[in-house]
C-alpha positions as CSV (number, residue, x, y, z in Angstrom):
1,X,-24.4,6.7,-13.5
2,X,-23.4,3.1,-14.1
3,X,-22.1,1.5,-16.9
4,X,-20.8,-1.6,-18.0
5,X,-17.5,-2.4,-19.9
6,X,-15.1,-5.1,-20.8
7,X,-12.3,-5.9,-17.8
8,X,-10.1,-4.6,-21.2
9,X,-11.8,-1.1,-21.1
10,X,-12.3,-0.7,-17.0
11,X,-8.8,-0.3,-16.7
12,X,-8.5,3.1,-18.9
13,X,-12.3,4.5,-17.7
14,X,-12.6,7.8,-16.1
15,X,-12.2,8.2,-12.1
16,X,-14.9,6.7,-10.2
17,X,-17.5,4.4,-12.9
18,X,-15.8,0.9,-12.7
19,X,-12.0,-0.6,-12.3
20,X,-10.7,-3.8,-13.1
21,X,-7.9,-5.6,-14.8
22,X,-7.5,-8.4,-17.4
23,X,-6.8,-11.3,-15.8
24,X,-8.0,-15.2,-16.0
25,X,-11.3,-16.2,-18.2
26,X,-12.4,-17.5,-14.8
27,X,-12.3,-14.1,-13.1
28,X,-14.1,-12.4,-15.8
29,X,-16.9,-14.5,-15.4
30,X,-17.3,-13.8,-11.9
31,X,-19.7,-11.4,-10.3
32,X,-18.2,-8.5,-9.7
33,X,-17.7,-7.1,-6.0
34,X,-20.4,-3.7,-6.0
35,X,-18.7,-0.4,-3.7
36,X,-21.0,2.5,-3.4
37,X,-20.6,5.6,-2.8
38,X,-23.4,8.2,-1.7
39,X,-21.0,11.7,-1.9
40,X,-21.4,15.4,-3.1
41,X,-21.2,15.4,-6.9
42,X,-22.1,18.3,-7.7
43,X,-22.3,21.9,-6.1
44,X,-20.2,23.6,-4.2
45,X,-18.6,21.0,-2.0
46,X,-18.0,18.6,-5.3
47,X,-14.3,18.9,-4.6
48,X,-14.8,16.7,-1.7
49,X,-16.8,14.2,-3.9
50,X,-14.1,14.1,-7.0
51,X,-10.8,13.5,-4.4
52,X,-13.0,10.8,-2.8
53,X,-13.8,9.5,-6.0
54,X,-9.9,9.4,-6.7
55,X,-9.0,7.3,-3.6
56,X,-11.1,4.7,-3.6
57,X,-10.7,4.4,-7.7
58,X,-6.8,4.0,-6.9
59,X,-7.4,1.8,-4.6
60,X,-9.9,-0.2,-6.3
61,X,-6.6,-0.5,-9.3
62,X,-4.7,-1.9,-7.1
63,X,-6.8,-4.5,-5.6
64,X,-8.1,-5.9,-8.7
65,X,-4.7,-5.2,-10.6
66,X,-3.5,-8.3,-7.6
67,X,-7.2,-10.1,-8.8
68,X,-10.1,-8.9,-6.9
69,X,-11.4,-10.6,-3.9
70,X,-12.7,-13.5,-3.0
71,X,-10.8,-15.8,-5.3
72,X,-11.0,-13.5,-8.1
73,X,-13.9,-11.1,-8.0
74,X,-13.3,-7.8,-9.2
75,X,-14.5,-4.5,-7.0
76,X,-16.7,-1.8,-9.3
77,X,-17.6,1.4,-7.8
78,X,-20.7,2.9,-8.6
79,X,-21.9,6.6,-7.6
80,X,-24.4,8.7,-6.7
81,X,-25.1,12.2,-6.4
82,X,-26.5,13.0,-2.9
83,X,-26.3,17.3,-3.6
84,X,-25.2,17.6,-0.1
85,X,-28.8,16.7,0.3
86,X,-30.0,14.2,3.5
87,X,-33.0,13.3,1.5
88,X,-31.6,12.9,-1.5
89,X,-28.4,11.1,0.3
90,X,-31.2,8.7,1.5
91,X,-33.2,8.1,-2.0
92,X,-29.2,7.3,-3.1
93,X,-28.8,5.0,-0.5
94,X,-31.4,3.0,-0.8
95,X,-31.2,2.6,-4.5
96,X,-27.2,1.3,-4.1
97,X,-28.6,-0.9,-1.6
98,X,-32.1,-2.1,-2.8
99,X,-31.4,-1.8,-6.6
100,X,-27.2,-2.1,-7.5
101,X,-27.0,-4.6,-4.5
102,X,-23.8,-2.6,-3.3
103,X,-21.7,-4.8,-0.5
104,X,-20.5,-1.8,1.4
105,X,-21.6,2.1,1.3
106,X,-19.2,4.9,1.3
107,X,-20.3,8.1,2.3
108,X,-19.2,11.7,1.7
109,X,-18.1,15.4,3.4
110,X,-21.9,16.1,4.6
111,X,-22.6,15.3,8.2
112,X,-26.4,15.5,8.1
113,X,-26.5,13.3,4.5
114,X,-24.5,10.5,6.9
115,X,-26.3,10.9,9.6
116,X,-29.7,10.4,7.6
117,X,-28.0,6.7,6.1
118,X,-26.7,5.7,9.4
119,X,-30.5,4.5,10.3
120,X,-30.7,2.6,7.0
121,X,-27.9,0.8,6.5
122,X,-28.1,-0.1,10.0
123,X,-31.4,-1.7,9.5
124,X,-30.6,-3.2,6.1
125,X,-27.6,-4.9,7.5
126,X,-25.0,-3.3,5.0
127,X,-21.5,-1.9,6.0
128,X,-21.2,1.6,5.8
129,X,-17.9,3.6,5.3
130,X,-17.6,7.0,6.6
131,X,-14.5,8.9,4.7
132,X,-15.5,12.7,5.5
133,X,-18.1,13.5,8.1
134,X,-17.0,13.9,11.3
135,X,-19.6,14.1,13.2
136,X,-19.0,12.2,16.7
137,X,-22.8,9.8,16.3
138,X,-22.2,8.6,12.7
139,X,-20.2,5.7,14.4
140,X,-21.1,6.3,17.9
141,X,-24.9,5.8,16.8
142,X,-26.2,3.4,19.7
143,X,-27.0,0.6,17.3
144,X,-26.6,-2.9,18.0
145,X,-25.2,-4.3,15.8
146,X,-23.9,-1.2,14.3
147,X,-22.7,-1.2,10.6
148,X,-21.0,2.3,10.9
149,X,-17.5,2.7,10.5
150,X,-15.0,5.6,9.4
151,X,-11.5,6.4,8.3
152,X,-11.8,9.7,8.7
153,X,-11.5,12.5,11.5
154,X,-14.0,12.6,14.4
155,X,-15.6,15.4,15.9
156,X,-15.3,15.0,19.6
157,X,-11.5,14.7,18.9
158,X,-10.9,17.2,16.1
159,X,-12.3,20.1,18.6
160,X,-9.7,19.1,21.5
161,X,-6.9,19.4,18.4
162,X,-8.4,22.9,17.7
163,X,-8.7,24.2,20.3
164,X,-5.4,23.2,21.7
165,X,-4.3,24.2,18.6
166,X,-5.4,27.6,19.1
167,X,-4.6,27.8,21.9
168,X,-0.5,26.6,21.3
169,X,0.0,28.8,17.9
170,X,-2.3,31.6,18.6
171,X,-2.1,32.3,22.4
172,X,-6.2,31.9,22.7
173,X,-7.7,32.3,25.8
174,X,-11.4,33.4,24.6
175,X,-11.9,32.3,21.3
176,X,-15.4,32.5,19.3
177,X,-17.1,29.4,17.5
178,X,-18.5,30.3,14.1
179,X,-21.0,27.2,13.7
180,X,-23.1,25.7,10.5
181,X,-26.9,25.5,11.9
182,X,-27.0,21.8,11.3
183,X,-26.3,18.3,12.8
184,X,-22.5,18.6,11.8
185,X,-22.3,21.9,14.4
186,X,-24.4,20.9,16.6
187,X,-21.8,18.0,17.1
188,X,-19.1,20.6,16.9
189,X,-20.8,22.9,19.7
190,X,-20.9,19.9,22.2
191,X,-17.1,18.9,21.8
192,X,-15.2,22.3,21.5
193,X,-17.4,23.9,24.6
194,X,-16.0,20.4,26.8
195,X,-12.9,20.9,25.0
196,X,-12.4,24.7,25.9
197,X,-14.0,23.3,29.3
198,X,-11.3,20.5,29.4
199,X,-8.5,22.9,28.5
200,X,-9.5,25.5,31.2
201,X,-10.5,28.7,28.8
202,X,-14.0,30.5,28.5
203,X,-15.7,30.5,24.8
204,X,-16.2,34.1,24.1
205,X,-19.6,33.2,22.4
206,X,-21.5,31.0,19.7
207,X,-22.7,32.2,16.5
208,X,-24.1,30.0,13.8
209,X,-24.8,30.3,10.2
210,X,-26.8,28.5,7.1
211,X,-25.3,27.0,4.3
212,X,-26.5,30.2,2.0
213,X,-25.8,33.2,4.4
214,X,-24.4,35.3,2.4
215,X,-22.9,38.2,5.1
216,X,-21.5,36.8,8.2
217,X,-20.7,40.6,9.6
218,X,-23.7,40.7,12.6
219,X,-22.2,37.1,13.8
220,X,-18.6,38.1,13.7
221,X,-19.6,41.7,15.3
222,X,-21.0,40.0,18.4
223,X,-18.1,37.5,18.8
224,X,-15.5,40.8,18.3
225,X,-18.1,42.4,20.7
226,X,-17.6,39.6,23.0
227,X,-13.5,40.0,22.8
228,X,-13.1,36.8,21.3
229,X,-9.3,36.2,20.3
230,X,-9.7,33.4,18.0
231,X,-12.1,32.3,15.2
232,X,-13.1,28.7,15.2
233,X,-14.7,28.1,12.0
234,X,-16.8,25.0,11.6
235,X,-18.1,25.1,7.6
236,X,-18.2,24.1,4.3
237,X,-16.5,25.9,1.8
238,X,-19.4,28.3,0.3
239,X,-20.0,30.2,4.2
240,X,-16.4,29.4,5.4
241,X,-15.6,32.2,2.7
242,X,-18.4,34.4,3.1
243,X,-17.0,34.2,6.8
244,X,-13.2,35.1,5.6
245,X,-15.0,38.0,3.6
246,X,-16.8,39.5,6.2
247,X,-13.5,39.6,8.4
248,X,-12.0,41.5,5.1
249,X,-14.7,43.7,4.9
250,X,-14.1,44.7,8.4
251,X,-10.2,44.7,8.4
252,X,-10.7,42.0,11.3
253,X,-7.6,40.1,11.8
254,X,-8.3,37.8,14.0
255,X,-7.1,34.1,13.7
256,X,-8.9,31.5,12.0
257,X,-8.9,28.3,13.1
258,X,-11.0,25.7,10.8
259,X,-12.6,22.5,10.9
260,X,-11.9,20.9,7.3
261,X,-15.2,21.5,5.3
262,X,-13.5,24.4,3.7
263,X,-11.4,22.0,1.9
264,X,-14.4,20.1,0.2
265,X,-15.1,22.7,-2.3
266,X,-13.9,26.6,-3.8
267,X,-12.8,28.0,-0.9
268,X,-9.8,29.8,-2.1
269,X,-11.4,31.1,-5.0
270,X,-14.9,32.3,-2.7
271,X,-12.9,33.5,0.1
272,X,-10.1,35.8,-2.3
273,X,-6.9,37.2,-0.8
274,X,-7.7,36.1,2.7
275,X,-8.2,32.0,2.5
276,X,-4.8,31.6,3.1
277,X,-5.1,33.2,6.7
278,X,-6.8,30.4,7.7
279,X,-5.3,26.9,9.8
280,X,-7.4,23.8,9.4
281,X,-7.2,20.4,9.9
282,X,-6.3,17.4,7.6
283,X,-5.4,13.7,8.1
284,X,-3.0,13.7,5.7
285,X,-0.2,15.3,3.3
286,X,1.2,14.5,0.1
287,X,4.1,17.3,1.2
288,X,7.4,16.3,2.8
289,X,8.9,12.7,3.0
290,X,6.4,9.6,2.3
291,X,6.3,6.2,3.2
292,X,6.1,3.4,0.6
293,X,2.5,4.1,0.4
294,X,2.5,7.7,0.1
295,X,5.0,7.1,-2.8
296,X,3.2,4.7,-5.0
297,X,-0.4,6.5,-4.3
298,X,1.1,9.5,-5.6
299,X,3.0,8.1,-8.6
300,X,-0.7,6.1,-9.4
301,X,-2.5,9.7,-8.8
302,X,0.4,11.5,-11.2
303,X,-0.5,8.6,-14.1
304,X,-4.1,8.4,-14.1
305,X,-5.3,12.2,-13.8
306,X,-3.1,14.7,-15.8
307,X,-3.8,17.8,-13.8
308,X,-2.4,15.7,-10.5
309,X,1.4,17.4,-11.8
310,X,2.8,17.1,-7.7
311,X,1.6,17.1,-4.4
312,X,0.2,19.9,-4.1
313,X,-2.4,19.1,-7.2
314,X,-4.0,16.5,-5.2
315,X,-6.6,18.3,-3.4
316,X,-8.4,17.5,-1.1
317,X,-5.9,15.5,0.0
318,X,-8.2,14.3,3.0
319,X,-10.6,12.8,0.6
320,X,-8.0,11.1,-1.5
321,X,-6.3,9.7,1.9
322,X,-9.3,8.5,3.8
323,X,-10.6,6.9,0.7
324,X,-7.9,5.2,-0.3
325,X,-7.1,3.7,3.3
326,X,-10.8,3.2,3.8
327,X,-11.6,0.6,0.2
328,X,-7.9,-1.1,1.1
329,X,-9.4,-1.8,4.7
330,X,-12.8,-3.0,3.3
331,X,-10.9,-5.3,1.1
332,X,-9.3,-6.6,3.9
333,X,-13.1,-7.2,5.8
334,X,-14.0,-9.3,2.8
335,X,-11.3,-11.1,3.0
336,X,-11.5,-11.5,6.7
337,X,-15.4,-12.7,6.1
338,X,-14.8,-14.5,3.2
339,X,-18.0,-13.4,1.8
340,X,-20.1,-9.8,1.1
341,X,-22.9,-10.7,3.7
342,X,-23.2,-7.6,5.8
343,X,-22.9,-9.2,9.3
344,X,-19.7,-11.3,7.8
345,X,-18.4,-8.2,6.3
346,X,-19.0,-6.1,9.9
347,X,-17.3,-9.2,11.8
348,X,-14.3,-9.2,9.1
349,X,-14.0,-5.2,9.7
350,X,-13.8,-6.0,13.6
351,X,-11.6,-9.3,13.0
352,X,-8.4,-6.7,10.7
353,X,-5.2,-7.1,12.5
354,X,-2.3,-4.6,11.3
355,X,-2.7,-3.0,7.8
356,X,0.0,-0.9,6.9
357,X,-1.4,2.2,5.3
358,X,-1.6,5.3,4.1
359,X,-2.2,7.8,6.5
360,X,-0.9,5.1,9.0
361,X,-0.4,1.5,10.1
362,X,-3.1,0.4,11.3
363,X,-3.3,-2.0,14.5
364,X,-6.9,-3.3,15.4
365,X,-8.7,0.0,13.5
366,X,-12.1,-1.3,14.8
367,X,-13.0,-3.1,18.0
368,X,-16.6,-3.2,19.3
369,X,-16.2,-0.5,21.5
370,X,-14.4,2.2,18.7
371,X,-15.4,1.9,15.0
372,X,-13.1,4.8,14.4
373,X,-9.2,4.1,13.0
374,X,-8.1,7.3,13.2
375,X,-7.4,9.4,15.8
376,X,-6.0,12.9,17.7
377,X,-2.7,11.4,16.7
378,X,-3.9,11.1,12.8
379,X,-4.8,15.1,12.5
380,X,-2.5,17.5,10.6
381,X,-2.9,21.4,10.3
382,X,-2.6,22.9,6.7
383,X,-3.5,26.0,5.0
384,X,-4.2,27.5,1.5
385,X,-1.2,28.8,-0.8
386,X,-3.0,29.6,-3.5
387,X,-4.9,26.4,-4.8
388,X,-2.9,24.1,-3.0
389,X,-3.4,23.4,0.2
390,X,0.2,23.1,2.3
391,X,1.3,21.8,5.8
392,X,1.8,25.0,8.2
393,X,5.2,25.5,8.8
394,X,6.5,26.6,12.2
């Protein structure tokens, strides 16, 4: 999945095989800078991979479009497929690392493919960017030194927004958790049971669910059962719409409240008439009024893919956003280090000052204590209108 071109050709390639721009004779005989980028390709959360791919590509443009780093260096980003696969997200890992000699790792929307890296790139001294999984012990891994960091939402955080979201547009006071039987829920169960805790309501129940379920009707029985008053949905998109049909089958209207894995792949089209019933969580729009940023990543988005038309054809927009933010503040780590060493890299992450971003500006993103720079402040809620996925109004 690599290839090599001229600096002439890299600027017209496809999304996500290697950027540059033509610039001085001296720059193009420079190494270039290696990103990787360990995502789902393929299957049914490839959605998730493709808008990640998109926002660190236009990222990547701009970078080397204002020469590279380091003096000139140009930044290529090379891929692999990890199938939403931990063991195969670990065989990918390894090969960026060991093999392409990738500077920095990005990751993609599987919690459990992360999760299995974390130990890896923590051992081979290599940054690693998290841009989708949310699970709270990617960054918060107990390593020291630890090479994890994320631009992207946070478990332990995201549950307090649900549930006081729930809570504040649906008048919850018993609702249900409808959990993926992995790593990702299991971080999901632990912070929405403190956060209902927190926010003085009683869960109504837990039910979880595999990836390939295929009827969710006994889970949602007992949670209905149970009198829960609100769904809370943690899933990728392939069970979050077996979940939304089950409710259909069943004439259940209960609300839906979702964590975003239902963005990461063909949720609207697996889930039918009812995906648009469901409120879930994003770091970011393209919708409304945009700062500078917002503005220019858009027009960039609109002239390099034709099907990006307006704002709402950039989906996921979460992937695009965190991407995007995520390369421009690895950029800004090499800089800092003045070198792709990993431990100069991680001290040039913890030595950024104010970066004025997409999703936000960001003021001392990672300390020692926090590799996370977003935050409960950073989190929209959205929902489906058809394809495109739309801020909730009211």
């Amino acid at each position: 999945m690599t290839l090599r071109f001229s600096r002439r050709q890299a600027i017209v390639l496809p999304a996500g095989i290697a950027v540059g721009s033509l610039v001085g004779r001296s720059v193009l005989a420079a190494e270039p800078v290696k990103v990787g980028l360990v995502a789902a390709l393929s299957g049914q959360s490839a959605k998730s991979g493709e808008g990640i791919t998109r926002g660190l590509t236009i990222a990547i443009d701009e970078i080397n479009a204002k020469g590279g780093v380091l003096g000139g260096r140009m930044l290529e980003l090379i891929r692999r497929d990890d199938e939403s696969n931990p063991a195969k997200g670990q065989t990918a890992a390894r090969e960026l690392i060991d093999k392409e000699g990738v500077s920095v790792l990005f990751g993609g929307i599987d919690s459990p493919v992360s999760l299995a890296i974390v130990p890896i790139v923590n051992q081979s001294h290599v940054p690693f960017m998290g841009v989708w999984a949310a699970a709270t012990n990617v960054t918060r891994n107990g390593a020291d030194p630890n090479y994890c960091f994320r631009v992207s939402a946070v478990d332990v955080l995201v549950d307090r927004a649900l549930i006081k979201y729930a809570m504040t547009k649906f008048g919850a006071r018993k609702p249900g958790l409808m959990l993926v039987n992995n790593g990702w829920g299991e971080s999901n169960f632990s912070g929405l049971t403190a956060a209902a805790e927190a926010a003085g309501i009683k869960l109504a129940g837990t039910e979880k669910f595999d990836d390939k379920d295929a009827d969710m009707t006994p889970q949602l029985q007992r949670l209905r059962e149970a009198g829960a008053d609100t769904i809370i949905l943690v899933g990728n998109a392939a069970p979050g719409a077996q979940v939304m049909k089950a409710l259909q089958k069943s004439a259940w209207t209960v609300p839906v409240v979702s964590h975003w894995g239902i963005s990461g792949g063909r949720f609207p089209e697996l889930a039918g008439s009812w995906a648009g019933r469901v409120h879930f969580v994003q770091t970011y729009s393209f919708f409304g009024p945009q700062n500078d940023v917002g503005k220019r990543v858009l027009a960039a988005l609109m002239a390099k893919y034709p099907d990006v038309k307006g704002p709402g054809d950039v989906t996921p927009p979460v992937g695009v956003a965190n991407a995007y933010d995520a390369m421009q503040l690895t950029a800004l780590a090499i800089t800092k280090a003045g070198s792709t060493e990993g431990p100069k890299m991680r001290e040039g992450f913890l030595a950024i000052d104010d970066y004025q971003g997409l999703i936000k500006t960001y003021t001392k993103p990672f300390t020692n204590e926090n590799h996370d720079a977003l935050n409960e402040n950073d989190y929209v809620m959205v929902r489906y209108n058809g394809e495109q996925i739309e801020p909730v109004s009211g």
